[in-house]
mmCIF file of the C-alpha atoms, coordinates in Angstrom:
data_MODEL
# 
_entry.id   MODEL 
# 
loop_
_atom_site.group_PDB 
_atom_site.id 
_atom_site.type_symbol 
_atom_site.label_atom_id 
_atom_site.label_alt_id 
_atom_site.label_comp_id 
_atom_site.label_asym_id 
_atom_site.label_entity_id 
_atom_site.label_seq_id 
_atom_site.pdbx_PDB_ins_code 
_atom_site.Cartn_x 
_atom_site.Cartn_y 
_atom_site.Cartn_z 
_atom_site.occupancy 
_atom_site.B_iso_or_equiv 
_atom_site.pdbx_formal_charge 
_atom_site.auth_seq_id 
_atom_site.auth_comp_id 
_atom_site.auth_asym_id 
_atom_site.auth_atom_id 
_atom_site.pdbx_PDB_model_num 
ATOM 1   C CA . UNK A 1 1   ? 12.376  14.777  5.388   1.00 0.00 ? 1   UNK A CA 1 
ATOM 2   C CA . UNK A 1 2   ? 9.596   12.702  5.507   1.00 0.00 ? 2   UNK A CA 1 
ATOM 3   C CA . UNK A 1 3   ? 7.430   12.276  8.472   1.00 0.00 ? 3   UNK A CA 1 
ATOM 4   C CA . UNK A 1 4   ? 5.152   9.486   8.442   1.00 0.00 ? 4   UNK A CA 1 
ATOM 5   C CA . UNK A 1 5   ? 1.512   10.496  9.365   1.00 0.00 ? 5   UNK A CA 1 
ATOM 6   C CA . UNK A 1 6   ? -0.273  8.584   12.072  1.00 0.00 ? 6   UNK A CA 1 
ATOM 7   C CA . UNK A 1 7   ? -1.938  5.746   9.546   1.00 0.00 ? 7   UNK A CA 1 
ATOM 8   C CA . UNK A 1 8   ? 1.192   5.351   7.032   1.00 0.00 ? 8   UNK A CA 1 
ATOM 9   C CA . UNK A 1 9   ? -0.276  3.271   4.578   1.00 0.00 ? 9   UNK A CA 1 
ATOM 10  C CA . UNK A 1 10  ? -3.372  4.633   2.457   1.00 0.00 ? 10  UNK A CA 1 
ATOM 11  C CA . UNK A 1 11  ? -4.525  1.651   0.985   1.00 0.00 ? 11  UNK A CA 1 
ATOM 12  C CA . UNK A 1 12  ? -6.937  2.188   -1.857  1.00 0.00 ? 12  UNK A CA 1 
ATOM 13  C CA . UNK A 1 13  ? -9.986  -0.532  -1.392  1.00 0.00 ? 13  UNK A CA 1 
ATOM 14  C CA . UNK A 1 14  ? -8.825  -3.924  -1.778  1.00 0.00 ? 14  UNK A CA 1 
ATOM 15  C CA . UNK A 1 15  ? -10.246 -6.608  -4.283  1.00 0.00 ? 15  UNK A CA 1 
ATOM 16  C CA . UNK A 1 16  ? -10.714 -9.677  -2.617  1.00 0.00 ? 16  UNK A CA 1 
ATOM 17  C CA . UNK A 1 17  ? -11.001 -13.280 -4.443  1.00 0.00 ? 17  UNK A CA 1 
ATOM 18  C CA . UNK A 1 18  ? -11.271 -16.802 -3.313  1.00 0.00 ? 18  UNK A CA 1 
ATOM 19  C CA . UNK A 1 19  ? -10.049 -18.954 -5.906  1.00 0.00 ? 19  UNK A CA 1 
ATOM 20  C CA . UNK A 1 20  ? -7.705  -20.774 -6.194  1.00 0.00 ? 20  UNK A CA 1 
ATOM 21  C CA . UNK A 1 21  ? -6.712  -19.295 -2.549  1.00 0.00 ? 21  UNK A CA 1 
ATOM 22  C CA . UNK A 1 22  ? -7.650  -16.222 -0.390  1.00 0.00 ? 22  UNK A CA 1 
ATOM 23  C CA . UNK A 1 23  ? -5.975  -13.660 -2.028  1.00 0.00 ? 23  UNK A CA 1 
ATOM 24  C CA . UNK A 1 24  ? -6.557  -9.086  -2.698  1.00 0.00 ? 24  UNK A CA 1 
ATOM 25  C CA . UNK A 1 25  ? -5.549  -6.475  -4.353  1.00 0.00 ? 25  UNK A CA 1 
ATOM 26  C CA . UNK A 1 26  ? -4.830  -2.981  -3.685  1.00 0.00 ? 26  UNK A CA 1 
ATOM 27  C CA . UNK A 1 27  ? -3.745  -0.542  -6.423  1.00 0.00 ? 27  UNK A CA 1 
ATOM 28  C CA . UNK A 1 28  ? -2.314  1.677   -3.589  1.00 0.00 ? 28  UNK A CA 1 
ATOM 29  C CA . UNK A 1 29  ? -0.377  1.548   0.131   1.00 0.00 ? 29  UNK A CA 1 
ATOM 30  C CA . UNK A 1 30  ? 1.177   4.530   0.338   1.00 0.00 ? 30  UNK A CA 1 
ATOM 31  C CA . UNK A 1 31  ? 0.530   8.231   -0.321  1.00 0.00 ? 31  UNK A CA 1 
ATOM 32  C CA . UNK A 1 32  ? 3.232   8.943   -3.110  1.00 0.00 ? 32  UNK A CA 1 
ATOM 33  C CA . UNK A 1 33  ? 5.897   10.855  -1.046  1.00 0.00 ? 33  UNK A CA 1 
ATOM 34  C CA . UNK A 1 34  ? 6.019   8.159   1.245   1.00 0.00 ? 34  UNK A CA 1 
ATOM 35  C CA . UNK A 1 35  ? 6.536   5.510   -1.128  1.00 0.00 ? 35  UNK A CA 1 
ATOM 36  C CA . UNK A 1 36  ? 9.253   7.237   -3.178  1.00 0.00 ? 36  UNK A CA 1 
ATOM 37  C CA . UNK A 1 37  ? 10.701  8.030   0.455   1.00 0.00 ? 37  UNK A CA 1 
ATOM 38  C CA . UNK A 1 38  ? 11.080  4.200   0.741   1.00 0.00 ? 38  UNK A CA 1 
ATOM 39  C CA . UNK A 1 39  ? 12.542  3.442   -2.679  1.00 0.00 ? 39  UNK A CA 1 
ATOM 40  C CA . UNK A 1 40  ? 15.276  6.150   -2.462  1.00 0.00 ? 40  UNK A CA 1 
ATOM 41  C CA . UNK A 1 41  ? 16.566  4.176   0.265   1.00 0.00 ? 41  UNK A CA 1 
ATOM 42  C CA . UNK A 1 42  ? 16.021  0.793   -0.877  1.00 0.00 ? 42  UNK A CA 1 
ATOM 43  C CA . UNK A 1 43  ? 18.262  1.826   -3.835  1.00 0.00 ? 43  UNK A CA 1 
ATOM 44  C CA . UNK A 1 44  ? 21.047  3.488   -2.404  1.00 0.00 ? 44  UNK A CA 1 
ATOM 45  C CA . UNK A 1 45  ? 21.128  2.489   1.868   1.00 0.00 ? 45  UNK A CA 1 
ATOM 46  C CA . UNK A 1 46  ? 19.642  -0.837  2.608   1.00 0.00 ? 46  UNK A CA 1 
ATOM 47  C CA . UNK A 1 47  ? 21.392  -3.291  3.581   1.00 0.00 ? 47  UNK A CA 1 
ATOM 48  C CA . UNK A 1 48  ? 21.293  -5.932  0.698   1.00 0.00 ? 48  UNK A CA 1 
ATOM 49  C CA . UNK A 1 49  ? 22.294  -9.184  0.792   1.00 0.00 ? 49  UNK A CA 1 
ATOM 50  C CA . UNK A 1 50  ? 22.709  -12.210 -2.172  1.00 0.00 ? 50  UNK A CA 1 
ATOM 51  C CA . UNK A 1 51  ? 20.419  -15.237 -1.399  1.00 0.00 ? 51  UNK A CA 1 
ATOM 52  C CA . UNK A 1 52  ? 20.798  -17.932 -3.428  1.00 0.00 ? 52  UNK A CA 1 
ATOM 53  C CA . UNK A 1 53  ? 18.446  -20.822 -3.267  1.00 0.00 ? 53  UNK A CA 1 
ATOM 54  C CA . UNK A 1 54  ? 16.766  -24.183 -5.009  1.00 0.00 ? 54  UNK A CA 1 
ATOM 55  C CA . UNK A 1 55  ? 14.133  -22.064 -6.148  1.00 0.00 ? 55  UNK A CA 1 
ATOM 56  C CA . UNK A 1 56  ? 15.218  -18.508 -6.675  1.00 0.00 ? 56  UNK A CA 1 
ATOM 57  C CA . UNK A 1 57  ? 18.206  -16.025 -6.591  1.00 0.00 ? 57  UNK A CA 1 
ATOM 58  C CA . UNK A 1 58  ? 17.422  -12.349 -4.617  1.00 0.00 ? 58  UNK A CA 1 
ATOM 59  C CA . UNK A 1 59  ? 18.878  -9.783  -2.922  1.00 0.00 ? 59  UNK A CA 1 
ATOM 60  C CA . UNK A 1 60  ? 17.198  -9.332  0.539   1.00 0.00 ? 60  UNK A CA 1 
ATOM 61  C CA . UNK A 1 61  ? 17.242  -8.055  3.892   1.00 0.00 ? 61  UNK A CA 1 
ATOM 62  C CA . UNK A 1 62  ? 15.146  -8.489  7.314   1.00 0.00 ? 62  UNK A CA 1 
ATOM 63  C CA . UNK A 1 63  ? 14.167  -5.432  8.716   1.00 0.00 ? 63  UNK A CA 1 
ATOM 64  C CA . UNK A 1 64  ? 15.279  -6.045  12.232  1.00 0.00 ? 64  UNK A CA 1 
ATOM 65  C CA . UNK A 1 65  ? 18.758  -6.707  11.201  1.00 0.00 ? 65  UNK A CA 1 
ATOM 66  C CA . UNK A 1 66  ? 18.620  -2.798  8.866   1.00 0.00 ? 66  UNK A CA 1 
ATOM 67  C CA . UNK A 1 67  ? 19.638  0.486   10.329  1.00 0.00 ? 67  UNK A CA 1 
ATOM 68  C CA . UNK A 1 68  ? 16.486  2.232   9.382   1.00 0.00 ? 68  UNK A CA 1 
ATOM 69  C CA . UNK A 1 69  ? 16.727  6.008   8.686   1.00 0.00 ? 69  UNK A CA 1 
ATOM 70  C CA . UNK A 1 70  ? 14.402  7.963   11.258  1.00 0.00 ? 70  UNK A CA 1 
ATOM 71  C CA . UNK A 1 71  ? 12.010  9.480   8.726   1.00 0.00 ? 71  UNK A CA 1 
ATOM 72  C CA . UNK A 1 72  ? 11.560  5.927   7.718   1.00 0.00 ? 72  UNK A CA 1 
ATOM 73  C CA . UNK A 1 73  ? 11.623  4.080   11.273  1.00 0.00 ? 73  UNK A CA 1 
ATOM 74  C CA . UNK A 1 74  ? 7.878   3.637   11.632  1.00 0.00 ? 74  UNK A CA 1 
ATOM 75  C CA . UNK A 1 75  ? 8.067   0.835   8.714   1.00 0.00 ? 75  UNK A CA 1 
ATOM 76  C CA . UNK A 1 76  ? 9.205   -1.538  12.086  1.00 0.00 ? 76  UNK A CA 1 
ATOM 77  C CA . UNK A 1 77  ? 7.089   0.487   14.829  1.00 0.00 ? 77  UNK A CA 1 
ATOM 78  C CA . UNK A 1 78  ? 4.077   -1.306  17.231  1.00 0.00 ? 78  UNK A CA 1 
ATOM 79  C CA . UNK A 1 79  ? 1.501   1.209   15.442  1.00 0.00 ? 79  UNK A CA 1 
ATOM 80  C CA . UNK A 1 80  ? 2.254   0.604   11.762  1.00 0.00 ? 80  UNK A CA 1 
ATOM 81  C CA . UNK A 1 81  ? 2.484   -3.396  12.314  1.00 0.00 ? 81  UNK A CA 1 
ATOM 82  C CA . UNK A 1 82  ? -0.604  -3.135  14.335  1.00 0.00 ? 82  UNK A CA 1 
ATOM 83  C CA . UNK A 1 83  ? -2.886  -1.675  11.433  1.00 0.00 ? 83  UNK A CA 1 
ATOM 84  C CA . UNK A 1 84  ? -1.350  -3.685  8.399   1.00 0.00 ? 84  UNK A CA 1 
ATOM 85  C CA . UNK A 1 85  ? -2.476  -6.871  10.896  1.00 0.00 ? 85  UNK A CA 1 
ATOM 86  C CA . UNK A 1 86  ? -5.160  -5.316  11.365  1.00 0.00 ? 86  UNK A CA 1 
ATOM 87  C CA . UNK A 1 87  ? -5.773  -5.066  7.454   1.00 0.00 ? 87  UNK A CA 1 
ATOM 88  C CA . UNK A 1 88  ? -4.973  -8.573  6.666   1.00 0.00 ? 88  UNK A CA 1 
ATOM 89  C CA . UNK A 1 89  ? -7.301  -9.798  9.439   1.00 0.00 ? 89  UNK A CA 1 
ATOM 90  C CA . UNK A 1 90  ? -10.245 -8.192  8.070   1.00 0.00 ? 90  UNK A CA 1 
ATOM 91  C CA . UNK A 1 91  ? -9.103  -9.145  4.271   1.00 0.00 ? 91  UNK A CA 1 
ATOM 92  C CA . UNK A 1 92  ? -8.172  -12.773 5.196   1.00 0.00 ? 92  UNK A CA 1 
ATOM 93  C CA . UNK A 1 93  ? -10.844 -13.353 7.904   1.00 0.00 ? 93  UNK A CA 1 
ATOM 94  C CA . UNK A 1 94  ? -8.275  -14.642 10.134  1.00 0.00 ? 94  UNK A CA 1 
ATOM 95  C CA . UNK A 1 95  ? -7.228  -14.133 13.903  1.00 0.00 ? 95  UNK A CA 1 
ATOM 96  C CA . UNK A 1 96  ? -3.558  -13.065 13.858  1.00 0.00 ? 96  UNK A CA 1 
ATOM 97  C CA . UNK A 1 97  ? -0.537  -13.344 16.732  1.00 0.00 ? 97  UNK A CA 1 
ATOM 98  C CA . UNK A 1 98  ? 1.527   -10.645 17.475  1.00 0.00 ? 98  UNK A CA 1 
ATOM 99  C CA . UNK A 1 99  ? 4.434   -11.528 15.793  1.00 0.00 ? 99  UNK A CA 1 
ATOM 100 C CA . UNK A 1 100 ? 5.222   -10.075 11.799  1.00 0.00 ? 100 UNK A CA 1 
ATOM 101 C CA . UNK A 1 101 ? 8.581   -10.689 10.311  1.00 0.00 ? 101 UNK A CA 1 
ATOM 102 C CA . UNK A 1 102 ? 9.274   -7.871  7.840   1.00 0.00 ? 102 UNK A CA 1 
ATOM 103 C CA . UNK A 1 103 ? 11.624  -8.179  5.041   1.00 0.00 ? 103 UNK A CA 1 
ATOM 104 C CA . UNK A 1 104 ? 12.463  -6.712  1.874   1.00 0.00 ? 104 UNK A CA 1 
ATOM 105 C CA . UNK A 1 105 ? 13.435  -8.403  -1.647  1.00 0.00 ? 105 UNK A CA 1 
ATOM 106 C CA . UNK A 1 106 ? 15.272  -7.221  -4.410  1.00 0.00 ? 106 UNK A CA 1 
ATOM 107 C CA . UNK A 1 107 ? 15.588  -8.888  -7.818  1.00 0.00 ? 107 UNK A CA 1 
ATOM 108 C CA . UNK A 1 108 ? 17.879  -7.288  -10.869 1.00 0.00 ? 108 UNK A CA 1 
ATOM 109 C CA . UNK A 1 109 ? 18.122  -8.512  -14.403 1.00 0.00 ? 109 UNK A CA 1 
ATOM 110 C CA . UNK A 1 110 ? 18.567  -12.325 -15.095 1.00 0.00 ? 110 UNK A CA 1 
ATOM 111 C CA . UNK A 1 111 ? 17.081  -13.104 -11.559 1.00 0.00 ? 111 UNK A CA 1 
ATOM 112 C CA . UNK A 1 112 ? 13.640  -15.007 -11.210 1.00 0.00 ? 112 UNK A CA 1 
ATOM 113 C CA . UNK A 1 113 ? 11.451  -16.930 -8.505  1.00 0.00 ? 113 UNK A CA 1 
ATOM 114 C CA . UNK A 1 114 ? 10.110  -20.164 -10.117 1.00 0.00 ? 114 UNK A CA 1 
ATOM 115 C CA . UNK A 1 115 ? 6.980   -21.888 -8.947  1.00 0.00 ? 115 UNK A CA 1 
ATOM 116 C CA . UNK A 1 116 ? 6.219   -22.534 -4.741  1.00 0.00 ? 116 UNK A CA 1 
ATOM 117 C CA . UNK A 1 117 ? 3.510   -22.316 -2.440  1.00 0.00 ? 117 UNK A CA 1 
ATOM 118 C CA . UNK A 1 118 ? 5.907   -21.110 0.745   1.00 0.00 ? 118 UNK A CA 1 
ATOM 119 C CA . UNK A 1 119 ? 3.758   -23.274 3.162   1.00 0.00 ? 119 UNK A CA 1 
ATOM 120 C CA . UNK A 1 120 ? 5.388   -25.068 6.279   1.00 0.00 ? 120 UNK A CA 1 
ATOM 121 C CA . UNK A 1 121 ? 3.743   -26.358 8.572   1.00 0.00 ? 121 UNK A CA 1 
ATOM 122 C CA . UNK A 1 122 ? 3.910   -23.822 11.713  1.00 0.00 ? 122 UNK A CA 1 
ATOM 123 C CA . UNK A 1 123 ? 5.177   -21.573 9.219   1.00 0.00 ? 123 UNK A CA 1 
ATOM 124 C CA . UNK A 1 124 ? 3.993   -17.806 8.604   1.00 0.00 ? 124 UNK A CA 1 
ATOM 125 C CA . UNK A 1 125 ? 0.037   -18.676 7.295   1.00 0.00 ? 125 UNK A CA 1 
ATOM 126 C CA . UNK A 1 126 ? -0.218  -14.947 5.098   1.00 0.00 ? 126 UNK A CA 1 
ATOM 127 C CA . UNK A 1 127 ? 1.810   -12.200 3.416   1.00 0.00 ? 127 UNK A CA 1 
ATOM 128 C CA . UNK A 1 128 ? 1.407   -9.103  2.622   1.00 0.00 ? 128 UNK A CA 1 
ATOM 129 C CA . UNK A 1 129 ? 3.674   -7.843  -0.350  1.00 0.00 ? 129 UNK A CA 1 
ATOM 130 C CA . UNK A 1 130 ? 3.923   -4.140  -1.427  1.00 0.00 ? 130 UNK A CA 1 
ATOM 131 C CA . UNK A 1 131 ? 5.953   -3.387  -4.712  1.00 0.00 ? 131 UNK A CA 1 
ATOM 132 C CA . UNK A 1 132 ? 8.159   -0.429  -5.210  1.00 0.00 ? 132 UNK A CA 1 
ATOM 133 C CA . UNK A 1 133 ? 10.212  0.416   -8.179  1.00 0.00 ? 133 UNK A CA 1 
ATOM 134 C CA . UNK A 1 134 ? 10.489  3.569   -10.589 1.00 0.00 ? 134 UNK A CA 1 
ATOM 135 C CA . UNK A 1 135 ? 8.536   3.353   -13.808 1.00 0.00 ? 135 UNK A CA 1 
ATOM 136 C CA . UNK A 1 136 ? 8.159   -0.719  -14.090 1.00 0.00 ? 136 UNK A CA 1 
ATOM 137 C CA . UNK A 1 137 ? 7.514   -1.486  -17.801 1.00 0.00 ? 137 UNK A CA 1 
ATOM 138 C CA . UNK A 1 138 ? 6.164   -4.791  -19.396 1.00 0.00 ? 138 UNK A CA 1 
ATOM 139 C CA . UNK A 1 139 ? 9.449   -5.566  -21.387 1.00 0.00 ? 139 UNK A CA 1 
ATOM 140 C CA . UNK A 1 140 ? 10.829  -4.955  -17.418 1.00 0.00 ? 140 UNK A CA 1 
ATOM 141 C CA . UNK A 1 141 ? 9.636   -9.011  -16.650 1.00 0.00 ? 141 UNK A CA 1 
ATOM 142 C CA . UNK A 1 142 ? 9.049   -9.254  -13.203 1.00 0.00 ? 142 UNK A CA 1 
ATOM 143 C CA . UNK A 1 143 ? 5.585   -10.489 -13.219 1.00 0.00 ? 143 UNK A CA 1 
ATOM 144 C CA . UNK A 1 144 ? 3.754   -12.013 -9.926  1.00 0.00 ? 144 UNK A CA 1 
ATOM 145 C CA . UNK A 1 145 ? 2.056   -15.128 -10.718 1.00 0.00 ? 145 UNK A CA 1 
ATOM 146 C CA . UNK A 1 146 ? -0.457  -17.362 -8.887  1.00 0.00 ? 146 UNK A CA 1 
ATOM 147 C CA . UNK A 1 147 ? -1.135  -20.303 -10.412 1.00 0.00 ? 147 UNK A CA 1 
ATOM 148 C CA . UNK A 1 148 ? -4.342  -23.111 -10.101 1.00 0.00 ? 148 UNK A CA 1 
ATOM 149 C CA . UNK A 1 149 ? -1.953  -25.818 -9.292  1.00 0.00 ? 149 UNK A CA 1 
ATOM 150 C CA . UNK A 1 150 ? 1.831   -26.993 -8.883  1.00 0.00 ? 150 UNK A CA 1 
ATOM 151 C CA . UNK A 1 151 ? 1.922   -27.305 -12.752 1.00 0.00 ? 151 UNK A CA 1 
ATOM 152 C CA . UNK A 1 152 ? 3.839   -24.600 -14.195 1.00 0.00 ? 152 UNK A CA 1 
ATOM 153 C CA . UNK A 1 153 ? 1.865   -23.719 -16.880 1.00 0.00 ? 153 UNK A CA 1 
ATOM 154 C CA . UNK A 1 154 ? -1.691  -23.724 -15.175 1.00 0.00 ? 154 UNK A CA 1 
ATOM 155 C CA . UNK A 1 155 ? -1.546  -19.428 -14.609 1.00 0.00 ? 155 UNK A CA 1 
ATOM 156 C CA . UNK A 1 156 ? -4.403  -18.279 -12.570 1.00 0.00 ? 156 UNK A CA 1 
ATOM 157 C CA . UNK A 1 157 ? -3.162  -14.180 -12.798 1.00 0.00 ? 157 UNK A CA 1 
ATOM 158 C CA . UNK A 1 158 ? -0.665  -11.923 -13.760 1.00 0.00 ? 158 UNK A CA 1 
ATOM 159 C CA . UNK A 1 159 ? -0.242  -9.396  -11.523 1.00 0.00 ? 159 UNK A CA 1 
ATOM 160 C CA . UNK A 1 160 ? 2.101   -6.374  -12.972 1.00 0.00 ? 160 UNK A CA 1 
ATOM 161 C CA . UNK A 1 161 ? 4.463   -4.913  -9.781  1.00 0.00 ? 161 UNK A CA 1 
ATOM 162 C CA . UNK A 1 162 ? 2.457   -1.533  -10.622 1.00 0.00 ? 162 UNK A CA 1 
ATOM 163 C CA . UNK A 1 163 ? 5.141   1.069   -8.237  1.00 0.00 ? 163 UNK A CA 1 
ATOM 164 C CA . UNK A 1 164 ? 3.503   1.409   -4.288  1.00 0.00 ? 164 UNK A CA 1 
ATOM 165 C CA . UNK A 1 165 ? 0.645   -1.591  -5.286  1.00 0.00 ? 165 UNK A CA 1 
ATOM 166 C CA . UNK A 1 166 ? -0.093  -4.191  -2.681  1.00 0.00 ? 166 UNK A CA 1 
ATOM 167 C CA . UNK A 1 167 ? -1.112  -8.216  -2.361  1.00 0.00 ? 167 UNK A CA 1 
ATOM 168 C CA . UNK A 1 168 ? -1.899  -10.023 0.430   1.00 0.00 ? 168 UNK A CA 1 
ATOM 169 C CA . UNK A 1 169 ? -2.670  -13.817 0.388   1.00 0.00 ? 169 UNK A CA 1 
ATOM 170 C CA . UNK A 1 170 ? -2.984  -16.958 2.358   1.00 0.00 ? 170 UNK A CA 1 
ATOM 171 C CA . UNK A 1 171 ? -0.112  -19.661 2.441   1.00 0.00 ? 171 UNK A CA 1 
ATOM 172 C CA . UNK A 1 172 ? -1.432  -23.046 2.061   1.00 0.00 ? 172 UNK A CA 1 
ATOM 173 C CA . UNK A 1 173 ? -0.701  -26.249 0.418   1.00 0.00 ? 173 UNK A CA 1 
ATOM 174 C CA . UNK A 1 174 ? -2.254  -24.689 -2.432  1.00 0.00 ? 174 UNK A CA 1 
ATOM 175 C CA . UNK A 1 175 ? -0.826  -21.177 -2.524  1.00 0.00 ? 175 UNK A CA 1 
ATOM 176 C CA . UNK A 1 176 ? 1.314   -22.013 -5.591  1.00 0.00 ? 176 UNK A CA 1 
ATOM 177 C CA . UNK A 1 177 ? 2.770   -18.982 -6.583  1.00 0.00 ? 177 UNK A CA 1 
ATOM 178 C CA . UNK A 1 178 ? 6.554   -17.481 -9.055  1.00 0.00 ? 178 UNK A CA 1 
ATOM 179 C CA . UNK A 1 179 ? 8.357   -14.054 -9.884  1.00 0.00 ? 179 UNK A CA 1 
ATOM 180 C CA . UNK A 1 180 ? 9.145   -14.432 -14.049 1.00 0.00 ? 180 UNK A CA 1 
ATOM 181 C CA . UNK A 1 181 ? 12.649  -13.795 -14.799 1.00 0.00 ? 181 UNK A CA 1 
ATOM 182 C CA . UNK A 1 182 ? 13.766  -9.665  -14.378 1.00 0.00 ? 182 UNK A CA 1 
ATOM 183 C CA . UNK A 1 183 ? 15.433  -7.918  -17.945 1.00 0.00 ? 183 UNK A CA 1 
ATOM 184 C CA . UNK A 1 184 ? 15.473  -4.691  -17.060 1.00 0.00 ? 184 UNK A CA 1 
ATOM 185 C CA . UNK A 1 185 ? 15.276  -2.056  -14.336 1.00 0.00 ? 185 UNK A CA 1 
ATOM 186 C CA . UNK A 1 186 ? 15.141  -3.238  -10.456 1.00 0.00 ? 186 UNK A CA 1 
ATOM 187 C CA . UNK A 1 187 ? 12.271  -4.720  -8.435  1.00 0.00 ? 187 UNK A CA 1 
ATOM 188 C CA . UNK A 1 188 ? 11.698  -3.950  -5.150  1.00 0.00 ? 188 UNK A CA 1 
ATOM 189 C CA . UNK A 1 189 ? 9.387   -5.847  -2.879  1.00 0.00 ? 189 UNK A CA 1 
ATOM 190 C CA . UNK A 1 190 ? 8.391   -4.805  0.904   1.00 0.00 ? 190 UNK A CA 1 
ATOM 191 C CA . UNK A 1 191 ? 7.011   -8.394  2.740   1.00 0.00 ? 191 UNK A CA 1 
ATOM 192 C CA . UNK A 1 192 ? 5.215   -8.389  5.754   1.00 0.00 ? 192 UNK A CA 1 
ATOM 193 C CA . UNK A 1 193 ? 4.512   -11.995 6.979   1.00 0.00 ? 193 UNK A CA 1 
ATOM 194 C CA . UNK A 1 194 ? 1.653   -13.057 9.315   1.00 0.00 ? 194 UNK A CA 1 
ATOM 195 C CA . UNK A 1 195 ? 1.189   -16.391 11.876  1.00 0.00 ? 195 UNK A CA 1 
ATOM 196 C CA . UNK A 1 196 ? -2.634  -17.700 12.335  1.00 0.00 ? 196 UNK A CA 1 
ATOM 197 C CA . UNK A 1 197 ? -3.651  -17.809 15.783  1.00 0.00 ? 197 UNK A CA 1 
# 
């Protein structure tokens, strides 16, 4: 059984950049047991469902709607959302609310998220994503972007969904951003959204 230990996520030291929108980098969130802990049940428990949209095709849940196993519970409790707003508040510069909607996205082979920014107006304002997945290879696909612009082909990074790695960004206007299409293997994507003060 795992038993979380009072700070559950480990980060390693985030890279922070500015251009072309607030946006770091962490190679790690999680010690290792934990992590795999997480991804055993995200393959064979959670409660997955198809969403189909104009812009993508996933499989995801929200976390207040999952029956969470107990060794797992404190992904949802007061103290763990505290200190990952606490962690985007310091990265971001920002003043959060209380509130944090916590999902979890799953994409298989054939399945891609093309090119948004996510930004509504009273909408969440940052995001915190932390990838899981078992041995993720290039030939896998699967590839964050985050692009200059809205034009497709104007990349700003490639971010590889390295197992237990973490981003966090602001959602602006600007905060153009696409999942390249999955061929192989299973991609698994913890999202913690935030609301600006």
């Amino acid at each position: 059984m795992i038993l979380a230990p009072d700070r559950a996520v480990d980060f390693f030291p985030f890279s922070v950049f500015s251009e072309p929108f607030l946006y770091a980098v962490s190679r790690r969130a999680f010690s290792a047991e934990i992590s795999f802990g997480i991804l055993e049940w995200l393959e064979t428990k959670a409660p997955w469902k198809l969403v189909e949209t104009d812009f993508y095709e996933q499989f995801e849940f929200n976390f207040d709607d999952a029956l969470i196993p107990d060794q797992l519970a404190f992904l949802c409790n007061e103290k763990f959302l505290d200190s990952l707003r606490a962690e985007v508040q310091s990265l971001m510069k920002v003043s959060l609310e209380g509130r944090i909607d916590a999902t979890a996205h799953k994409l298989v082979s054939g399945q891609r998220i093309r090119i948004h920014n996510d930004f509504l107006p009273s909408g969440e304002t940052h995001r915190l994503l932390i990838q899981l997945n078992r041995g993720w290879k290039e030939e896998d696909g699967g590839f964050l972007l985050f692009f200059n612009s809205s034009d497709p082909a104007d990349v700003h990074k490639v971010f590889h969904p390295v197992n237990n790695s973490a981003v966090a960004f602001a959602i602006s206007p600007h905060s153009y951003h696409a999942v390249t299409t999955i061929h192989g293997s299973e991609r698994y994507t913890l999202v913690y959204s935030f609301y600006a003060k």
